[in-house]
VEXDREN-2710 file (C-alpha; in Angstrom, 1 decimal):
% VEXDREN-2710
k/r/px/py/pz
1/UNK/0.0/0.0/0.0
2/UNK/1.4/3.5/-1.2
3/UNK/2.1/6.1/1.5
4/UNK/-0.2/8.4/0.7
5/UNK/-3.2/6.0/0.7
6/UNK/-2.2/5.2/4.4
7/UNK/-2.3/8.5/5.7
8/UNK/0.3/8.6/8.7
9/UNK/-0.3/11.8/9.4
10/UNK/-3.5/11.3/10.8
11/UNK/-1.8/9.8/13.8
12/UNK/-0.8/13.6/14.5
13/UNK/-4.3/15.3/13.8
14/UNK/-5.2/15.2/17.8
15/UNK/-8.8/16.5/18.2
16/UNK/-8.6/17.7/14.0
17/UNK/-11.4/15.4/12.2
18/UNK/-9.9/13.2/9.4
19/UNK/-12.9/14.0/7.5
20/UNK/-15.5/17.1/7.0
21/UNK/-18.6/17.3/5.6
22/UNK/-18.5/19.6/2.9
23/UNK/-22.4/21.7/2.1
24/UNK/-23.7/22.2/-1.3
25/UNK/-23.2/25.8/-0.8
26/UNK/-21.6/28.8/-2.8
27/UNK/-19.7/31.3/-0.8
28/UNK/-21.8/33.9/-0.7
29/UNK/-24.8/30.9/1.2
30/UNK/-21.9/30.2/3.6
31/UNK/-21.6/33.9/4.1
32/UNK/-25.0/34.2/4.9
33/UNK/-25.4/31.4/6.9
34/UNK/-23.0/32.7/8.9
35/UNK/-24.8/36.2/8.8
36/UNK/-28.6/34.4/10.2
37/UNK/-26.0/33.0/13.0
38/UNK/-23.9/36.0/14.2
39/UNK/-26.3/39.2/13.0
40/UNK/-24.8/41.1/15.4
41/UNK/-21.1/40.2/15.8
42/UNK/-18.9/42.2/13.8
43/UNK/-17.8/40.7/10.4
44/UNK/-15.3/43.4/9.5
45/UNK/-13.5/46.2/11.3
46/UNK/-11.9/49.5/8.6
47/UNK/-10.0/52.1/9.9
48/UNK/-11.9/52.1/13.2
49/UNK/-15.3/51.8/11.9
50/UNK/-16.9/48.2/12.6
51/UNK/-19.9/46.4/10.4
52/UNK/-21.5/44.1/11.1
53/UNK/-22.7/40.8/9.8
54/UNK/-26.3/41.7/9.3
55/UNK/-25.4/45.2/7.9
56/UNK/-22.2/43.2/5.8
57/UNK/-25.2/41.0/4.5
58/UNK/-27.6/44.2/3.4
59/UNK/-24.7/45.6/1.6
60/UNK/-23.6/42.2/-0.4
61/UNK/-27.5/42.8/-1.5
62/UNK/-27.6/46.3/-2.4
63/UNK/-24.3/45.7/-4.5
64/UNK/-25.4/43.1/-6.4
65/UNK/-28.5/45.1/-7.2
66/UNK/-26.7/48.1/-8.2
67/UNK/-24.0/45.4/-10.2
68/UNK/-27.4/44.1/-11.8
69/UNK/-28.0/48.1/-13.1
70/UNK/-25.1/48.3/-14.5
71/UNK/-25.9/44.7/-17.4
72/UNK/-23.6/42.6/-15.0
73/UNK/-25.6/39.0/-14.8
74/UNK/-24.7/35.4/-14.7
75/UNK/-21.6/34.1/-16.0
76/UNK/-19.8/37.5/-16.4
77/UNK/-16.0/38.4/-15.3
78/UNK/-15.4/41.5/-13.3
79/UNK/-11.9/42.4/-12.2
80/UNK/-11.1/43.4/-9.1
81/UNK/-8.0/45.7/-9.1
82/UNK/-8.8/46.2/-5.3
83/UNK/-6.9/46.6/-2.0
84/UNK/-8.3/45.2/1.1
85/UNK/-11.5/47.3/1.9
86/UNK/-15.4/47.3/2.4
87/UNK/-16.3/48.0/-1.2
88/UNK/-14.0/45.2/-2.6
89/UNK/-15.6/42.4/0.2
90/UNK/-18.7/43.6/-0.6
91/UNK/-18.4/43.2/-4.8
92/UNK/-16.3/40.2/-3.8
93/UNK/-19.5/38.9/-2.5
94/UNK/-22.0/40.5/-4.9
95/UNK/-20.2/38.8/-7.5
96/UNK/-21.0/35.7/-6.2
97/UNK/-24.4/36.6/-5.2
98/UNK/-25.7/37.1/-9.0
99/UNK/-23.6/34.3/-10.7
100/UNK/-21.1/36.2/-11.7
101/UNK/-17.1/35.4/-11.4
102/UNK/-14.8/38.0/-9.5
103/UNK/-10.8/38.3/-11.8
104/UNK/-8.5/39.4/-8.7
105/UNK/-5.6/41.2/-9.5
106/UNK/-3.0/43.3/-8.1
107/UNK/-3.5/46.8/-8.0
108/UNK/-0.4/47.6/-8.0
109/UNK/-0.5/46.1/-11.3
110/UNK/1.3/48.1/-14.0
111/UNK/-0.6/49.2/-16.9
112/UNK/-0.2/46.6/-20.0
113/UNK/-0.4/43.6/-17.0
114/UNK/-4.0/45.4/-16.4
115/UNK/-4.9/45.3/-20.0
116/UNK/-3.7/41.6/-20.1
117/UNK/-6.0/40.6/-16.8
118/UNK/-9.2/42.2/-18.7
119/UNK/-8.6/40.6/-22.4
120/UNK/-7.6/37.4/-20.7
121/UNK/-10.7/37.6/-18.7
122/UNK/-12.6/38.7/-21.1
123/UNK/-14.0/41.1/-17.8
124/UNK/-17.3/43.3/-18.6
125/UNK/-15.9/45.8/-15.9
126/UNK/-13.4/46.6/-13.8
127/UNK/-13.8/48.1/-9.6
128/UNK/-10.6/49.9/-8.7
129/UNK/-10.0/52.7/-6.0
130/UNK/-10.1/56.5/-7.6
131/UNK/-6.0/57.2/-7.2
132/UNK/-5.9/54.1/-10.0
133/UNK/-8.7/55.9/-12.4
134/UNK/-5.9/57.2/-14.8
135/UNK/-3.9/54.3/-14.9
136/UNK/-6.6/51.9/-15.8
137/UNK/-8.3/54.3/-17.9
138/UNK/-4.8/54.3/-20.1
139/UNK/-5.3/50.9/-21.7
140/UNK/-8.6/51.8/-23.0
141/UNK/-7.4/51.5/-26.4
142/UNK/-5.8/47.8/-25.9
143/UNK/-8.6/46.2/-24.5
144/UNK/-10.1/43.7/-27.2
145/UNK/-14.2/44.7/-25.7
146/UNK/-15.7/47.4/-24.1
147/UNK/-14.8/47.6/-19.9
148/UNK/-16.8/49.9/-17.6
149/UNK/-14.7/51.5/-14.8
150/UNK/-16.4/51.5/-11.3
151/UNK/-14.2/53.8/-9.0
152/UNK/-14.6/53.3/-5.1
153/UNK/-13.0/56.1/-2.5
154/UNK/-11.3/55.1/0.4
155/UNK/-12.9/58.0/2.2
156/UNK/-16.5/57.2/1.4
157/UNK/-16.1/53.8/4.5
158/UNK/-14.1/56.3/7.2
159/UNK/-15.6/57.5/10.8
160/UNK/-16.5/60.6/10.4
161/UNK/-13.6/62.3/12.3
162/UNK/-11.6/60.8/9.9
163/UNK/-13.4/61.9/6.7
164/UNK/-12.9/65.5/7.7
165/UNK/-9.7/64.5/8.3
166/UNK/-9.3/62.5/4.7
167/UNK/-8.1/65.6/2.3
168/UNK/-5.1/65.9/4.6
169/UNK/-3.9/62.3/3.9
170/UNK/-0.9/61.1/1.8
171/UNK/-3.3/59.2/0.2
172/UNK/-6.2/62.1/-0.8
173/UNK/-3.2/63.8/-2.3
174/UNK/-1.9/61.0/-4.5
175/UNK/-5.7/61.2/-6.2
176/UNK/-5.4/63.6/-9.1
177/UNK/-8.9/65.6/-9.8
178/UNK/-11.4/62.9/-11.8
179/UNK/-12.5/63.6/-15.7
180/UNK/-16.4/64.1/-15.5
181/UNK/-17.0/61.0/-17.3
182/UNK/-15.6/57.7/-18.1
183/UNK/-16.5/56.0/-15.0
184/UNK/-19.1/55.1/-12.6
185/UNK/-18.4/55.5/-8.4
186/UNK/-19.4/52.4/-6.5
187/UNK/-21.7/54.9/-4.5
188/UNK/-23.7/55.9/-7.6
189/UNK/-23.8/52.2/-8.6
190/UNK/-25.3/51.1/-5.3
191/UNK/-28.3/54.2/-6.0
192/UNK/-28.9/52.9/-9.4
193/UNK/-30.1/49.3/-7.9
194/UNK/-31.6/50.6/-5.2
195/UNK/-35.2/49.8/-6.7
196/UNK/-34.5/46.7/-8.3
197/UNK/-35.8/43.3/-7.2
198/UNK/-33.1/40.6/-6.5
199/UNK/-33.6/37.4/-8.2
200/UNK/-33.2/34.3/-6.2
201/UNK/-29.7/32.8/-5.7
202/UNK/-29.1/29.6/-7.9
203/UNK/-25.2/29.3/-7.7
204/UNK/-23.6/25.4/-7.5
205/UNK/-21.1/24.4/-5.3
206/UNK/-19.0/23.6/-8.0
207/UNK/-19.3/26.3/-10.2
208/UNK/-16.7/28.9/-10.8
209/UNK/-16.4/31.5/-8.1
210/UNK/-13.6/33.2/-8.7
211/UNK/-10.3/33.6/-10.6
212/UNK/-6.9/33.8/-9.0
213/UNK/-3.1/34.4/-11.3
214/UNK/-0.3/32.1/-11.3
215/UNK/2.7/30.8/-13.0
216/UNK/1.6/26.6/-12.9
217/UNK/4.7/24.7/-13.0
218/UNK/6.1/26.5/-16.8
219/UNK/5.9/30.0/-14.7
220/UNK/3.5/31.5/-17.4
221/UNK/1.4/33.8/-15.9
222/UNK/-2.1/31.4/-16.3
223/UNK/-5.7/32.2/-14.6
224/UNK/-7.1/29.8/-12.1
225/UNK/-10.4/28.9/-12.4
226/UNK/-11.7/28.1/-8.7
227/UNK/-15.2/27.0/-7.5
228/UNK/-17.1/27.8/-4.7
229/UNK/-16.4/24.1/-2.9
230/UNK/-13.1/25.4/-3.5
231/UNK/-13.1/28.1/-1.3
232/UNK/-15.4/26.2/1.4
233/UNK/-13.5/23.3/1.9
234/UNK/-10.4/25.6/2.7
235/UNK/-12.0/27.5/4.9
236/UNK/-13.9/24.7/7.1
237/UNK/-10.5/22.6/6.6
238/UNK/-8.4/25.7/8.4
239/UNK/-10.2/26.1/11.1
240/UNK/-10.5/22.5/11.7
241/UNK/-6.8/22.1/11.3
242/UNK/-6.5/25.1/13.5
243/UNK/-7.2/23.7/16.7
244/UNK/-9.8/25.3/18.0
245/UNK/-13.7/23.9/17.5
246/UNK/-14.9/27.3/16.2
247/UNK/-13.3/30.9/15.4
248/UNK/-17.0/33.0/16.1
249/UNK/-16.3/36.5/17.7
250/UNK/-12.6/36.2/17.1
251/UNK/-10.4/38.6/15.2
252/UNK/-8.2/38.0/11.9
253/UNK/-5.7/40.2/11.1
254/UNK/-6.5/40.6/6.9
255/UNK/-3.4/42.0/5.9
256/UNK/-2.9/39.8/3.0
257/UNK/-4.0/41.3/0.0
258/UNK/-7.3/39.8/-1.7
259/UNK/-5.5/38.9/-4.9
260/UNK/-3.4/36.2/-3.2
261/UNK/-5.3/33.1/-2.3
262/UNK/-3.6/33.4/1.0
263/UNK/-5.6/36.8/1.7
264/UNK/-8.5/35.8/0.0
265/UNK/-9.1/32.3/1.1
266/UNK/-8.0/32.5/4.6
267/UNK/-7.5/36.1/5.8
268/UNK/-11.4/36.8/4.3
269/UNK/-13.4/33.8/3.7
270/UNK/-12.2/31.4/6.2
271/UNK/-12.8/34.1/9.2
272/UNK/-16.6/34.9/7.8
273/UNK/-17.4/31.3/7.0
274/UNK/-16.6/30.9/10.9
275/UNK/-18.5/34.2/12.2
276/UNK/-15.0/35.7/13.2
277/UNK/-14.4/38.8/11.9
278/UNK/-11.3/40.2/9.2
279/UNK/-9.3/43.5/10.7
280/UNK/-8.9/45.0/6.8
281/UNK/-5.9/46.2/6.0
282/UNK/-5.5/48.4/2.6
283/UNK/-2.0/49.1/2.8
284/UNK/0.6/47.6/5.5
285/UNK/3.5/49.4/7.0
286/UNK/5.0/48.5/10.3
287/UNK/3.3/51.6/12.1
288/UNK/0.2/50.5/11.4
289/UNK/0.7/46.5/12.3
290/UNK/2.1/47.5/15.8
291/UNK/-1.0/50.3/16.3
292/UNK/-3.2/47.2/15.4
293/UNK/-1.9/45.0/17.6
294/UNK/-1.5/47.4/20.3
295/UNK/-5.5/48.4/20.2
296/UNK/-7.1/45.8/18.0
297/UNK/-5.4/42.5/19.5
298/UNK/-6.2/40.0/17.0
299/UNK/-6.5/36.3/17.7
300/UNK/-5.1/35.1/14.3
301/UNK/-2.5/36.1/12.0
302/UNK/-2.0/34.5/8.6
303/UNK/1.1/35.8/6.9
304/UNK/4.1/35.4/4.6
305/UNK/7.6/35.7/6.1
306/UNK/8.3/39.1/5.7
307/UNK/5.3/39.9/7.7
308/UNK/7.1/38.4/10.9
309/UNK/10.4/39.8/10.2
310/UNK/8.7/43.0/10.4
311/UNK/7.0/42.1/13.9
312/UNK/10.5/41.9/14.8
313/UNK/11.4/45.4/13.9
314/UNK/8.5/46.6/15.4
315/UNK/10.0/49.3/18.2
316/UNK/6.9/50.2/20.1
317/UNK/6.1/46.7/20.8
318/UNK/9.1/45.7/23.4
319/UNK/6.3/46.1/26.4
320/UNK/3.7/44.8/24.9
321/UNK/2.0/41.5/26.2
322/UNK/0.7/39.5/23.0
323/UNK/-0.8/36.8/25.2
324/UNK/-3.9/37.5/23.3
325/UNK/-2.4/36.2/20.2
326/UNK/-4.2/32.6/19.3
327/UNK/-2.9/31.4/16.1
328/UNK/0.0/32.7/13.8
329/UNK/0.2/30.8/10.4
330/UNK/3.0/31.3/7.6
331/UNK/3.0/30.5/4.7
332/UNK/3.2/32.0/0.7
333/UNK/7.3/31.4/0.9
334/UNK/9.8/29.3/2.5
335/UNK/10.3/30.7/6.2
336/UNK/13.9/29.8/6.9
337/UNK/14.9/28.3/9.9
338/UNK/16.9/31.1/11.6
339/UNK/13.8/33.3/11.2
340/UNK/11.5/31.1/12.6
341/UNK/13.2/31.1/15.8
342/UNK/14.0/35.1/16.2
343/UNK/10.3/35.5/15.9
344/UNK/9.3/32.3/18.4
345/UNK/11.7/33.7/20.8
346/UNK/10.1/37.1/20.3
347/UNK/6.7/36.0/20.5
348/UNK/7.4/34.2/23.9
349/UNK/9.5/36.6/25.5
350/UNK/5.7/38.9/25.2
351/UNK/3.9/36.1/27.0
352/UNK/2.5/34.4/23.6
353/UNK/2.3/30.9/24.6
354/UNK/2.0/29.8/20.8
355/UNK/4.9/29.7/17.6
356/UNK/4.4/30.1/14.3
357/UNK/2.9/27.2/12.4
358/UNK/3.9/26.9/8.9
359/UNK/2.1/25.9/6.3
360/UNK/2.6/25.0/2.3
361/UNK/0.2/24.8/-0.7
362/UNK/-0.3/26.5/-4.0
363/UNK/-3.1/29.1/-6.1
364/UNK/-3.9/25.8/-8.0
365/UNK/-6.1/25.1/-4.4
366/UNK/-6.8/28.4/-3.4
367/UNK/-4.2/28.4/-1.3
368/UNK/-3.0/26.4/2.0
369/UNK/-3.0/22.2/2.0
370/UNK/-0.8/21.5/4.9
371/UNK/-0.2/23.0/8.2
372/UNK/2.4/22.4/10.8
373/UNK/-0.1/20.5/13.8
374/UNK/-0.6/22.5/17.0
375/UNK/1.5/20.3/18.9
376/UNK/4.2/18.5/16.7
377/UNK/6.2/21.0/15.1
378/UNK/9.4/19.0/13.0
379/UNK/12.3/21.3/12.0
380/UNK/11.9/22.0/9.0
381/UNK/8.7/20.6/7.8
382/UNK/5.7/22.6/6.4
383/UNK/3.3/20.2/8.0
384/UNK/0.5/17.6/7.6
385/UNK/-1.6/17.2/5.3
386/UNK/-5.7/19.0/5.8
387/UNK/-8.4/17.1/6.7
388/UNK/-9.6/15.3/3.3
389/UNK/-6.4/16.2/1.3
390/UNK/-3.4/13.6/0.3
391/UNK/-0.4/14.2/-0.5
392/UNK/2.6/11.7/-2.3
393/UNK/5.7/12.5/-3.8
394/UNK/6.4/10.9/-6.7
395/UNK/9.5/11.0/-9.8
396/UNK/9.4/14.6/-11.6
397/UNK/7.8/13.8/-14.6
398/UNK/6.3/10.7/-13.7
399/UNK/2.8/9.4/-11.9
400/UNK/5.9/7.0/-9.9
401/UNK/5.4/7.3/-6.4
402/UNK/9.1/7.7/-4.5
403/UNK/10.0/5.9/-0.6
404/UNK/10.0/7.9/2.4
405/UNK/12.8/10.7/2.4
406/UNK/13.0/10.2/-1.2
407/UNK/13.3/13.6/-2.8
408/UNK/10.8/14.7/-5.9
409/UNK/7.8/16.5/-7.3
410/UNK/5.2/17.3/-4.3
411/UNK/1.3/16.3/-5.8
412/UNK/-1.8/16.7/-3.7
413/UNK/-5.6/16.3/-4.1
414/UNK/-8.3/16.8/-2.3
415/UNK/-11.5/19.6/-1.9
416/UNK/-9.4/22.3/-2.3
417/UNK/-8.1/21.6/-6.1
418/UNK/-8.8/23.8/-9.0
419/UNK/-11.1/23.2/-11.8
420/UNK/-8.5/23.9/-14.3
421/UNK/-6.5/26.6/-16.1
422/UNK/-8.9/29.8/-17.7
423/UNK/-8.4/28.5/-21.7
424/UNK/-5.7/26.4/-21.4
425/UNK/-6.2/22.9/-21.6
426/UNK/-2.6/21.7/-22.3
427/UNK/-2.1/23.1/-19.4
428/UNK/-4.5/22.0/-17.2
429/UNK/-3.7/18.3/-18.4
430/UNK/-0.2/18.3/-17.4
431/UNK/-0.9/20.0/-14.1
432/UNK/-3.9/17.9/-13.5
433/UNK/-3.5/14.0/-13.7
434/UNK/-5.2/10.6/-13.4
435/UNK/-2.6/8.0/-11.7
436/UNK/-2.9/4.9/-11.3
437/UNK/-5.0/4.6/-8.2
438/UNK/-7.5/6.6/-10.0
439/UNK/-7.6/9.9/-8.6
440/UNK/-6.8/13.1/-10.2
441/UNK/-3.8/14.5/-8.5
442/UNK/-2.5/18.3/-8.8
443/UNK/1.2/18.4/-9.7
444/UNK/3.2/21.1/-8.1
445/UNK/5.9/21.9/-9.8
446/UNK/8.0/21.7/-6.5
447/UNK/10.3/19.6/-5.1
448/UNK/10.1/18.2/-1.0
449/UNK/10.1/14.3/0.5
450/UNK/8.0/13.2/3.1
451/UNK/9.4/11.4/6.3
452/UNK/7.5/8.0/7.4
453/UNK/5.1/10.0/9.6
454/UNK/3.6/12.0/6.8
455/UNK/5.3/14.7/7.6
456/UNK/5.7/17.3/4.6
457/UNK/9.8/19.2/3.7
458/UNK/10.0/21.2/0.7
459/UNK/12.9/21.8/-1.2
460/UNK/12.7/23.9/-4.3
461/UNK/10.6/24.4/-7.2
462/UNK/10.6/23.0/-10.5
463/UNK/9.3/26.4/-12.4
464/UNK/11.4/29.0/-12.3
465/UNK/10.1/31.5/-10.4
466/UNK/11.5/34.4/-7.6
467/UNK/9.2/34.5/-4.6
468/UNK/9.2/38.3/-3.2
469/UNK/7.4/39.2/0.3
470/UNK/5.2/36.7/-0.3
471/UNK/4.5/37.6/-4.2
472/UNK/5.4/34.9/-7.4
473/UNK/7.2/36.8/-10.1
474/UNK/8.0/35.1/-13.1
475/UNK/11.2/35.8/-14.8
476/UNK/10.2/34.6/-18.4
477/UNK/7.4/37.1/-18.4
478/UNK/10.1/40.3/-17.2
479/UNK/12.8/39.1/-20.2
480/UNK/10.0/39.5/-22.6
481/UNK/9.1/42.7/-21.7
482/UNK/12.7/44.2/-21.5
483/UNK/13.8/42.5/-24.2
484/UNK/10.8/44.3/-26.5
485/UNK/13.2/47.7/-26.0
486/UNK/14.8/48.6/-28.7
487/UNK/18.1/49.0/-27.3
488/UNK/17.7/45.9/-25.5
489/UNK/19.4/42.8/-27.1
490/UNK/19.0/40.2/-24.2
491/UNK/18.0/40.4/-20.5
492/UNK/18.0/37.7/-17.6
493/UNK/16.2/38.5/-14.3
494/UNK/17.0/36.2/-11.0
495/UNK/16.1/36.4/-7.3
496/UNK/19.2/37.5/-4.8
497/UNK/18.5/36.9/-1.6
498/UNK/17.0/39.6/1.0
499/UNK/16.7/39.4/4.9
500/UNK/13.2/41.2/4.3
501/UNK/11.4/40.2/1.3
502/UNK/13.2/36.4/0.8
503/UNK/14.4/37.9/-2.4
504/UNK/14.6/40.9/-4.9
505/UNK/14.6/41.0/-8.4
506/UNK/18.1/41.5/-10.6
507/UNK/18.4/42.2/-13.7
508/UNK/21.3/41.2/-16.3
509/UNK/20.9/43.2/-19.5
510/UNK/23.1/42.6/-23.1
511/UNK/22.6/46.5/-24.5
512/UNK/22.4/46.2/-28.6
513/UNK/25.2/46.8/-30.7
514/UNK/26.2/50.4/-30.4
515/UNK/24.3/51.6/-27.8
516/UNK/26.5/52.7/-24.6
517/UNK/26.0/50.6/-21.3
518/UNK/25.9/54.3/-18.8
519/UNK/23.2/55.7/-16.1
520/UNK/21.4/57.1/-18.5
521/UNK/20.6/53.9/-20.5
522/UNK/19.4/52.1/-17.4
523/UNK/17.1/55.1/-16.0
524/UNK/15.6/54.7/-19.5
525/UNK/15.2/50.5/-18.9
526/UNK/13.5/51.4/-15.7
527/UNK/11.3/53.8/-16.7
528/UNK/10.5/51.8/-19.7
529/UNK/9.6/48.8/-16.8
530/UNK/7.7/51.2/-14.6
531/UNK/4.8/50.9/-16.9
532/UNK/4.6/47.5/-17.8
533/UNK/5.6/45.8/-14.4
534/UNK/4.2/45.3/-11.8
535/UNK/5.9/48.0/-8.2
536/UNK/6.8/44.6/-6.4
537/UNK/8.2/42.9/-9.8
538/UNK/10.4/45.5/-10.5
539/UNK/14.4/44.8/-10.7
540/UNK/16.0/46.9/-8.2
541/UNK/19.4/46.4/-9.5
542/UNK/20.2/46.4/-13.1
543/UNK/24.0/45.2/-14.2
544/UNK/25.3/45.2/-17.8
545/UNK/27.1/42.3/-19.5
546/UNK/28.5/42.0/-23.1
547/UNK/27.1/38.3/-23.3
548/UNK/25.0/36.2/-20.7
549/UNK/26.3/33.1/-20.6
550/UNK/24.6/29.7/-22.3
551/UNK/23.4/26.4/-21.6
552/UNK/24.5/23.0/-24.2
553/UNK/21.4/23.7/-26.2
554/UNK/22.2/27.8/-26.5
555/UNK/19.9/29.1/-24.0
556/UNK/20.6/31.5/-21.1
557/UNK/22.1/29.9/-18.2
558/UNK/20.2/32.1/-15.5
559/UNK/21.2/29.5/-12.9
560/UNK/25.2/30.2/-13.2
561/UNK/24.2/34.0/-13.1
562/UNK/21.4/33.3/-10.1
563/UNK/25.0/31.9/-7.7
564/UNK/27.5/34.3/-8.9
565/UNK/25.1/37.2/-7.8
566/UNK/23.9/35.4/-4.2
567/UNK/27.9/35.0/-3.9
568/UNK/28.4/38.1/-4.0
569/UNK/25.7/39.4/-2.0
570/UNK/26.9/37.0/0.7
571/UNK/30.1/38.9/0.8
END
């Protein structure tokens, strides 16, 4: 009998079920089900102003009527270029409450990768906040069918003190004066449905809910088509794996954008689904993650690594008790060893009695799959296994499952696992496939062994890909966008290592014949990047080479130039 089918891990599950029952629900049922439950416990707090889950519930409705106004029905793609805020839950939501499928992107996103996102969606609209209006307004012309823009304002969800205070604000200023046309406001959406009759609800549990971005195992940028069991089954799987019964009338602290599967799937959903309620973030910076755990004490924080490190440099925090703290999950990149401990040692020295628990999975199912248990942390290992999810590792580029602490390709299945690739079979086919045992398993892309106990250790990935504060960037996709300057023969972009973000983005660059390798040349290769990448994609150091060095079959070898830059930076 194979390893996986035996399940050793379940032998360190202690009071985690094996198994869940899994409703017929969409996400926007469980929502509400959670709303007739909790009415009057809060479902999110924003910038001091609280609403709750009754109130949360009446504005899910009044957005999907004013979506309705606008010819947005069943079926449809809407982008969300959104930071984490009311207006962006509640079209989140709406979405889902008509039938139609939220496209989540970053909006940070740089102008062509924003007219990519709508073609590839083929989106009808597109909600942003107002400081964004020009950027997204640019690409007009490139977009293959007609986009509304929807413009929400930060300043229409403050207290009132600080709305008076709003014009004052870094970001007020950053929001140049708006064209009278060319754009609706989500608060004149919401009036034009406010005398329109909902239809009833009559989404599937296995429909598609919602589309996430990532690189599969080629590191292509692809769009993940995700279904409402999808989302669910992560949710009712984390907090079961959790270990604590129930989450209602605790606090998450949502700092993880919405665009990652990580935000979205566990920093949102999984805290509504369980009547605990999501402390939104729109934009992190240490001052404000000490202020809210200073006055907000959160019970949970999902986060990638950089998110700790920064806990650590956190100066008005040295007499603080975070005793309250209940749960702190990583995950989203590799959390080295060295780091973990800083921050366990930090943690316990402010009367925290718990460590961080790391956990591993991919967009491909939504987001987490394994989690270190409560009370068996390995060094070194991402975890176990979720309830109802199996993992095996098996020979990279085969369905041949490997021994205990035999390296190779990490697969999974379970609830959580997409329903394939947004117009890309070929794709889908090699990511997604039958073995032998009959099931269809997700392949990874990455590389880990599991020990005789089940527990999970990865390694490395497969895909090329540089992992930045949490973010996949995919290296493939930066060359072909430098490389379409003209004075640009050849590029090659590879993570360095960084004690905050894991790693930044370098750039090697072969100039054309002629042109002169100076300053000047690469303040014009940035600013010619600033427009098609993405803020956190961007290289932040740009060398010059004559020739890049090749592979036996002529391509670049980006690993050789990958260790000679890490060797230097380790100097």
């Amino acid at each position: 009998m194979s390893l996986s089918s035996r399940a050793p891990w379940l032998a360190y599950y202690g009071t985690t079920p094996a198994t869940i029952s899994y409703p017929e629900k969409t996400m926007y049922e469980m929502v509400a089900q959670a709303a007739k439950q909790w009415p009057d416990s809060t479902a999110y707090h924003f910038m001091g102003r609280k609403t709750s889950f009754a109130d949360f519930l009446s504005r899910i409705d009044a957005a999907a009527k004013g979506l309705i106004a606008m010819g947005i029905s069943k079926g449809d793609r809407v982008t969300l270029c959104m930071a984490n805020t009311p207006q962006a839950l509640d079209c989140f939501y709406a979405l889902n409450r008509i039938g139609a499928i939220p496209n989540m992107i970053h909006p940070l996103s740089a102008p062509q990768e924003i007219a990519f996102y709508l073609n590839a969606s083929h989106s009808k609209a597109i909600l942003t906040l107002d400081q964004f209006y020009e950027k997204v307004a640019s690409v007009e012309a490139q977009l293959e069918a007609p986009c509304q823009i929807f413009l929400a304002r930060i300043q229409d969800e403050l207290p009132v003190h600080l709305r008076l205070l709003y014009p004052l604000s870094k970001n007020a200023k950053a929001v140049k004066p708006l064209p009278a046309t060319g754009y609706t406001l989500w608060s004149e959406l919401l009036k034009k449905g406010r005398n329109l009759q909902l239809p009833a609800h009559d989404g599937k549990a296995d429909e598609c809910a919602a589309i996430l971005y990532s690189g599969g195992t080629t590191g292509t940028t692809k769009g993940i088509l995700l279904s409402n069991r999808n989302f669910n089954a992560l949710g009712l799987q984390t907090i079961a794996a959790s270990g604590y019964r129930e989450i209602a009338q605790m606090k998450m602290l949502s700092v993880m954008p919405i665009f990652h599967g990580f935000g979205l799937g566990i920093g949102i959903h999984t805290a509504l689904i369980g009547g605990a309620s999501c402390i939104l973030v729109p934009q992190f910076s240490i001052q404000t993650y000490s202020k809210i755990l200073r006055r907000q004490r959160p019970d949970f924080i999902p986060g990638v690594p950089t998110l700790f490190e920064a806990l650590l440099r956190c100066k008005d925090l040295e007499t603080v008790d975070l005793s309250f703290l209940k749960g702190i999950f990583c995950g989203g990149d590799s959390l080295s060893t060295e780091l973990k401990k800083k921050v366990d040692d930090f943690l316990k020295a402010h009367g925290c009695r718990e460590q961080i628990r790391e956990g591993y999975g991919t967009t491909e199912c939504v987001t987490a799959s394994c989690l270190t248990p409560k009370n068996y942390a390995r060094e070194g290992s991402i975890g176990i296994p979720f309830p109802d999810t199996y993992y095996k590792i098996v020979k990279p580029g085969t369905v041949e499952e490997v021994e205990p602490l035999q390296e190779g390709e990490i697969c999974l299945r379970g609830p959580t696992v997409m329903l394939g690739y947004m117009d890309n079979p070929g794709e889908t086919a090699q990511t997604l496939q039958t073995h032998a045992d009959g099931y269809t398993w997700l392949h990874t892309g990455d590389v880990g062994f599991m020990d005789a106990d089940g527990f999970i250790y990865f390694r490395q990935r497969l895909k090329r890909m540089i992992v930045s504060s949490g973010y996949n960037i995919y290296p493939s996709q930066l060359e072909n966008i430098l490389d379409g300057h003209e004075k640009v023969l050849q590029s090659c972009f590879v993570g360095v290592k960084d004690d905050y973000r894991g790693q930044r983005v370098y750039a090697f660059v072969v100039p054309m014949p002629g042109i002169v390798p100076d300053e000047a040349l690469k303040s014009e290769l940035l600013t010619f990047c600033q427009s098609r990448i993405a803020k956190y994609a961007m290289p932040r150091e740009m060398e010059f080479r004559t020739e890049l060095p090749k592979t036996a079959v002529g391509k670049v070898a980006y690993r050789i130039l990958e260790e000679e830059v890490n060797e230097r930076a380790e100097k």
